[in-house]
C-alpha positions as CSV (number, residue, x, y, z in Angstrom):
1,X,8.3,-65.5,1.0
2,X,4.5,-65.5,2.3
3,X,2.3,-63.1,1.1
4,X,0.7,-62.8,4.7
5,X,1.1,-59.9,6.3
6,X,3.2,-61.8,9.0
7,X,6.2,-63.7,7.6
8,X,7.6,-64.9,11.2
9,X,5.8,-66.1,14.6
10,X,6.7,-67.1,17.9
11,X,5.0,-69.6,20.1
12,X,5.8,-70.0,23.8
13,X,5.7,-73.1,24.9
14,X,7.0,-76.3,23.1
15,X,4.6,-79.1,25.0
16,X,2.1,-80.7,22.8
17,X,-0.5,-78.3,21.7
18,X,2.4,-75.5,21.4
19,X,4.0,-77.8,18.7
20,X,0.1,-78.1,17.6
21,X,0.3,-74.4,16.5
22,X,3.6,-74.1,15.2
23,X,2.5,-77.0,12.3
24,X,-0.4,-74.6,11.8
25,X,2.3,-71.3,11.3
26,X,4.6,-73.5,9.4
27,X,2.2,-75.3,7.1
28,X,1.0,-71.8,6.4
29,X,4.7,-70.8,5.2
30,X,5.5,-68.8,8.2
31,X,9.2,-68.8,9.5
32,X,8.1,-70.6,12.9
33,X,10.6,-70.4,16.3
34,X,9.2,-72.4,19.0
35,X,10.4,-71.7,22.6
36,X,10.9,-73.8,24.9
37,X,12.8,-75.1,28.4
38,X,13.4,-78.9,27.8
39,X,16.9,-79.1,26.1
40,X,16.1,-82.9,24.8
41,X,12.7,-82.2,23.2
42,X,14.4,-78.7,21.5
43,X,17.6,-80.9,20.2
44,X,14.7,-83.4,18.8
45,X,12.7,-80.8,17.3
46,X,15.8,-79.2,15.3
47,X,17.8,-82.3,14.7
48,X,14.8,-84.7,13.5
49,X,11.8,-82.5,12.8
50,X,9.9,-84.2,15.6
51,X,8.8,-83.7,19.5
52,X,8.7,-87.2,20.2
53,X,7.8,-87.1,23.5
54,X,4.5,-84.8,23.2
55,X,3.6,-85.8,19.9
56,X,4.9,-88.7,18.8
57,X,5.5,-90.1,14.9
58,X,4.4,-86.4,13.6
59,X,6.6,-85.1,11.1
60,X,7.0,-80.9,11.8
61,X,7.6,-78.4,8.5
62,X,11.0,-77.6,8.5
63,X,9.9,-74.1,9.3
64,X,10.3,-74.7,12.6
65,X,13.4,-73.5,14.6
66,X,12.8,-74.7,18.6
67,X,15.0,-72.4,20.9
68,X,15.5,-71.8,25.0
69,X,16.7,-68.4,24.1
70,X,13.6,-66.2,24.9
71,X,15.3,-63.3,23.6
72,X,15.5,-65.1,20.0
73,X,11.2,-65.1,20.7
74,X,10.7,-61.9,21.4
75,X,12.0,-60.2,17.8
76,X,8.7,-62.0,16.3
77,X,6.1,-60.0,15.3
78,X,3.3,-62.3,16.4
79,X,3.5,-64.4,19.3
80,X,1.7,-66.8,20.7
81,X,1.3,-67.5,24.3
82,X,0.9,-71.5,25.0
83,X,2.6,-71.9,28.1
84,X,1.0,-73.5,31.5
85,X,-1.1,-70.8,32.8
86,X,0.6,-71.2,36.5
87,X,4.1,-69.8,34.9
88,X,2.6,-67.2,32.3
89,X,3.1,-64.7,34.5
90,X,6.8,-65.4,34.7
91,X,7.7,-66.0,31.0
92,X,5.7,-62.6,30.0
93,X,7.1,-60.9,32.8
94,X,10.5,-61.9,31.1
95,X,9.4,-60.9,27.8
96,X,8.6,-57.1,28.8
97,X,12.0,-56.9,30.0
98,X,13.5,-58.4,27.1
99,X,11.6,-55.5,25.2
100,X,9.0,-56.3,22.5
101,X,7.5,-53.9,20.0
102,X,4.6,-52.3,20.7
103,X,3.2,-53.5,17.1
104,X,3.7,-56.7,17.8
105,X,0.5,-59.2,18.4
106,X,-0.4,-61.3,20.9
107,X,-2.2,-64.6,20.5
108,X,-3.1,-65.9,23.8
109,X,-3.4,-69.8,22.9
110,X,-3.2,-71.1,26.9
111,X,-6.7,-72.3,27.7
112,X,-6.8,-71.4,31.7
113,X,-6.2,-68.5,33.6
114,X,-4.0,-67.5,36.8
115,X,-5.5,-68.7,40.0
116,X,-3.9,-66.1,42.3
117,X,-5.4,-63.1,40.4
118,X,-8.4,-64.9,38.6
119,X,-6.8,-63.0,35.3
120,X,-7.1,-64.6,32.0
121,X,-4.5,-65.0,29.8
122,X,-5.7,-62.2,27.6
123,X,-5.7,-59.6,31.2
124,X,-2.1,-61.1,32.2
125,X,-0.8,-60.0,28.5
126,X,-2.5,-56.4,28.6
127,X,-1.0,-55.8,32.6
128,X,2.6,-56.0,30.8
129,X,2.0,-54.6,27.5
130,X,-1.1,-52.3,28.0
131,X,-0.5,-51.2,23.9
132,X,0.4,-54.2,21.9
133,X,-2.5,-55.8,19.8
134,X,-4.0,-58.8,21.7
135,X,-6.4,-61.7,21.2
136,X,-7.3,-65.2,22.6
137,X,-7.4,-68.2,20.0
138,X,-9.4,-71.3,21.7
139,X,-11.9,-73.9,20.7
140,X,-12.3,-78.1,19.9
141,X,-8.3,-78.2,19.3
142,X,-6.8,-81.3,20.6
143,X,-3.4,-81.2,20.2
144,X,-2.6,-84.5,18.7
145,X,-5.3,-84.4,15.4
146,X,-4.4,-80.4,15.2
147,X,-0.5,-81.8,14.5
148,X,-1.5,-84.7,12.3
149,X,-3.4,-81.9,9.8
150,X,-6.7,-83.9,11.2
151,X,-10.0,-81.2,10.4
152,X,-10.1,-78.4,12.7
153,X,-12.5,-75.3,13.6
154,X,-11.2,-73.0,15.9
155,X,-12.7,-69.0,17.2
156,X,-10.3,-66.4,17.5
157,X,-11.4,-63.3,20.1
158,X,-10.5,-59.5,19.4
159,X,-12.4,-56.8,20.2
160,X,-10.4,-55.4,16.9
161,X,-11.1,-56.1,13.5
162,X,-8.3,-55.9,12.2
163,X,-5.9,-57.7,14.2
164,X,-9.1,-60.4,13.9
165,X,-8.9,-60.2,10.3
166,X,-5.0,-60.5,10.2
167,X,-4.7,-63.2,12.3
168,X,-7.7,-65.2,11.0
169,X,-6.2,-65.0,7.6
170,X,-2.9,-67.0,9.3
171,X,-5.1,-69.5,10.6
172,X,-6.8,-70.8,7.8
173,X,-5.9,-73.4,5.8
174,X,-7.5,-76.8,4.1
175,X,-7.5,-78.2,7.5
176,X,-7.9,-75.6,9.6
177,X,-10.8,-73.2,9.7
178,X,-11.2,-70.2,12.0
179,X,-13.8,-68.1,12.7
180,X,-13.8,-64.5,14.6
181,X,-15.6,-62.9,17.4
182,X,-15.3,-59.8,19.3
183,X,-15.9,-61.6,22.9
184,X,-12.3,-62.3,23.5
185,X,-13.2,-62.5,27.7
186,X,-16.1,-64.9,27.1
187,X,-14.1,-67.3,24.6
188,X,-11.8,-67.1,27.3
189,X,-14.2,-67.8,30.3
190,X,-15.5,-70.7,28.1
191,X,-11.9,-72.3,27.5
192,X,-11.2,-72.2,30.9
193,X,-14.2,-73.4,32.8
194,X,-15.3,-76.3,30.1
195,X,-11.7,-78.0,32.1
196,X,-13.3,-78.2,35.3
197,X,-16.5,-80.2,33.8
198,X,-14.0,-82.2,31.8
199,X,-12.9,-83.7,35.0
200,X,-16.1,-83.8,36.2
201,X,-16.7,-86.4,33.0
202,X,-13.9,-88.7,33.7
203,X,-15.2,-89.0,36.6
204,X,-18.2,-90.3,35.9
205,X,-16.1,-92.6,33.4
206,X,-14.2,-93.9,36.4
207,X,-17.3,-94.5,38.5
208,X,-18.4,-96.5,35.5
209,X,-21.7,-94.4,35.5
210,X,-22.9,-94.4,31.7
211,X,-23.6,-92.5,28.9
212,X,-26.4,-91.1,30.5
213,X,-25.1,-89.6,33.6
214,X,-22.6,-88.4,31.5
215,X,-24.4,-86.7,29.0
216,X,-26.4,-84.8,32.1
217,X,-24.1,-83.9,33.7
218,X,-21.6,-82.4,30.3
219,X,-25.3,-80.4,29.9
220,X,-25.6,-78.7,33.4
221,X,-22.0,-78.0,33.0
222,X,-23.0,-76.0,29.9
223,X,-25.7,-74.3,31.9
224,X,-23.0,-73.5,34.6
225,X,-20.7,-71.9,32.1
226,X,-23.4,-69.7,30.8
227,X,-24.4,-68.2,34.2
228,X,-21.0,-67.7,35.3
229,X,-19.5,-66.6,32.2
230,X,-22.4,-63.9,31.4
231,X,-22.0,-63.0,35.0
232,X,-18.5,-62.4,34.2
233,X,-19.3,-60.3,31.5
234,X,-19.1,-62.7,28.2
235,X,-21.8,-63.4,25.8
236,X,-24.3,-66.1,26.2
237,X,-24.1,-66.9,22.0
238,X,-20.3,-67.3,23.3
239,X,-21.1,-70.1,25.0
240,X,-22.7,-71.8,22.3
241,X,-20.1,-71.3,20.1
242,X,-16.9,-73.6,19.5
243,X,-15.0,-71.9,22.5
244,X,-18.1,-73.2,24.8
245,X,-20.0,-76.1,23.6
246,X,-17.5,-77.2,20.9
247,X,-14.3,-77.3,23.1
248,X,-16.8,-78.7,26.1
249,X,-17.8,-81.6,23.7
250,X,-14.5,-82.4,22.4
251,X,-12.7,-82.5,25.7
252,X,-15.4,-84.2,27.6
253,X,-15.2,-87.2,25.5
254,X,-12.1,-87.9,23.6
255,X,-9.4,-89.9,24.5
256,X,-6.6,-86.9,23.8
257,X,-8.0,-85.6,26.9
258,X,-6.1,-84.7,29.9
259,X,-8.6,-83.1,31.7
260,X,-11.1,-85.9,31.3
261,X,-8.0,-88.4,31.9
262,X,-7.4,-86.8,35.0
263,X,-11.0,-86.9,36.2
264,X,-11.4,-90.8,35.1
265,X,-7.9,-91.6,37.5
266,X,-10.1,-89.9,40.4
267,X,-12.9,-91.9,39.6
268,X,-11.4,-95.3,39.6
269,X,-9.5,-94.5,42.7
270,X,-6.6,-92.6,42.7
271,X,-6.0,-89.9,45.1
272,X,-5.3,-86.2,43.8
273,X,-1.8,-86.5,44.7
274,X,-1.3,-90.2,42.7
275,X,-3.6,-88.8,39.8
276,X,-0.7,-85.6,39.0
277,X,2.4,-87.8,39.3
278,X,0.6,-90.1,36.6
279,X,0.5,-87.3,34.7
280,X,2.8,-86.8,32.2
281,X,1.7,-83.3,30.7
282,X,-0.2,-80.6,33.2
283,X,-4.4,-81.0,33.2
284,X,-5.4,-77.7,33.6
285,X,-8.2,-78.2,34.7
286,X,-7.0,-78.9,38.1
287,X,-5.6,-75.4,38.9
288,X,-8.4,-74.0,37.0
289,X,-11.1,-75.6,39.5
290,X,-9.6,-73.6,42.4
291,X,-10.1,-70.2,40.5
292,X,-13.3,-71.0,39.1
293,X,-14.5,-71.7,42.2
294,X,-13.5,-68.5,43.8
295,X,-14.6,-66.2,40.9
296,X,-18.2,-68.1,41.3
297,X,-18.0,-67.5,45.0
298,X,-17.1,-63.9,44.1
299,X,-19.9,-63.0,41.8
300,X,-22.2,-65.3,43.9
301,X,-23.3,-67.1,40.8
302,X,-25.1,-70.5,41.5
303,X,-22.7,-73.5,40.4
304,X,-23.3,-77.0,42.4
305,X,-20.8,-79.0,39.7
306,X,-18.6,-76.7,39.9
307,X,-18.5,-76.8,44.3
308,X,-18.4,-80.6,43.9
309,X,-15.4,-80.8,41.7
310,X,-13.7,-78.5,43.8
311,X,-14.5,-80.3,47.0
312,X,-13.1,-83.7,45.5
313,X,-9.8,-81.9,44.2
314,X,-9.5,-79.4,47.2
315,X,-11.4,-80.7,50.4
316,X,-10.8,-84.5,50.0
317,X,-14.3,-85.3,49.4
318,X,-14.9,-88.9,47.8
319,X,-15.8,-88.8,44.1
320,X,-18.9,-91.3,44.9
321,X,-20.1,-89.1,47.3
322,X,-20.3,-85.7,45.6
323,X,-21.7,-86.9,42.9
324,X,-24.8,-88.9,44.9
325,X,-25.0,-85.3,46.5
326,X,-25.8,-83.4,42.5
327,X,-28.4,-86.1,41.9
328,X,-30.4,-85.9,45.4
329,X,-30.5,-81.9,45.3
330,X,-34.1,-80.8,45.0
331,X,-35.9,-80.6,41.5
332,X,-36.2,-77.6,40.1
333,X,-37.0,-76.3,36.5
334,X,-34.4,-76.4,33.4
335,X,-34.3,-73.5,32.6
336,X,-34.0,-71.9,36.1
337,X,-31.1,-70.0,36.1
């Protein structure tokens, strides 16, 4: 029995990085059920101690019980929120009327957030359970070395110090390292925004434009996330943390990115249409342009990477073409915010 002061966890959402965290609970000795829709990936997960078709050749603890019974979820007394952003309304509207205890924590684990209401995932959770305990986990977590025990650092956001405390001390192992901050809406903000500029870098893989556009253009996306995430209330030190440079590193240049995968399809010629039925797990990045793009025209922050990537996903502009248009705008000073 662990000597945590959880014992069982429940993580919504059994695609790639959901299987991610449920290594992380079991490896930690937790009794783990992982929830899920897709009957063939459950069966493989219970039968052979795998998810073959989102992680492939990893081995998961035997702690692990997958289930499409969301009922069997909600008895957990942590859960963890790792579902699509575009159906997390849904599955938590389902969970409230299931019933859930009002002690029970919330670990919201989906990095995006809900483009018809611009909520995060954090906001979503609180409109259904105004009570429970709540907090966002995010940073330079790609799915595929998280699951393979590969060396990890990850912030976990609670404006409580507790819950922080509690939940830190079930995500720390050899391999895995997390750190706590009270800015759960800017960790949040970062996670989600970093996805758009992600894009934005395969892009400029596809073009074939070189390490140095590149490398500009992953830094003005930095300097975007700052303005618009301390216009929407997070913390600049945020930003330069592991939930906003870290994950913005890590997902602008690996390989186990489907954000930057998706950008580098667009770049080498794909339409938006082709580039999604490639796809064979969701980029959020793509929904999340269209909401980061209206909160920045909401608070009227400046964000010129941000319009472009919008216009190539959402207004059919050519990739070529918008960015030509970010390197001929007028010079201006660095640090002009």
């Amino acid at each position: 029995m662990s000597d945590l002061s959880f014992e069982k966890a429940s993580v919504l959402g059994s695609g790639s990085w959901g299987t991610a965290l449920a290594v992380v609970l079991g490896e930690r000795g937790l009794a783990t059920t992982l929830y899920g829709i897709e009957k063939e990936a459950l069966a493989d997960i219970n039968q052979n101690h795998q998810n073959s078709r989102y992680l492939p050749d990893v081995d998961l603890p035997k702690t692990i019980t997958a289930t499409d019974d969301l009922k069997v979820a909600a008895s957990a007394p942590l859960i963890l929120l790792v579902v699509p952003s575009q159906v997390a309304r849904l599955v938590i509207k389902q969970l409230q009327q299931i019933g859930v205890s009002e002690n029970t924590v919330f670990l919201a684990c989906t990095k995006g957030i809900e483009s018809a209401t611009g909520l995060s995932m954090t906001q979503l959770l609180r409109e259904f359970f105004p009570h429970n305990p709540i907090a966002a986990l995010s940073g330079p977590t790609h799915a595929e070395e998280v699951a393979r025990r590969m060396a990890t650092a990850t912030v976990i956001g609670c404006p409580d110090h507790d819950t922080a405390v509690r939940l830190q001390e079930v995500f720390t192992l050899p391999w895995f390292r997390s750190y706590t901050r009270e800015d759960m809406e800017g960790i949040e903000i970062g996670a989600t925004v970093k996805n758009v500029f992600a894009i934005a870098a395969g892009i400029a893989d596809g073009l074939g434009l070189g390490d140095n556009a590149k490398a500009a253009m992953v830094t003005r996306g930095l300097a975007e996330m700052i303005r618009l995430g301390t216009a929407l209330g997070g913390k600049a030190s945020t930003f330069q943390g592991l939930s906003g440079v870290g994950d913005l590193i890590v997902t602008c240049y690996s390989r186990h990115s489907r954000n930057n995968s998706f950008g580098r399809m667009l770049g080498e010629g794909l339409t938006v249409e082709q580039t999604v039925d490639k796809m064979t797990q969701v980029a959020e990045g793509y929904p999340n342009t269209e909401s980061v793009y209206k909160l920045a025209k909401k608070t009227g922050v400046r964000t010129p990477l941000i319009d472009q990537i919008y216009a190539i996903l959402y207004e059919n502009k050519p990739a070529g073409e918008a960015l030509a248009e970010l390197l001929s705008r007028d010079p201006r000073p660095e640090g002009d915010r």
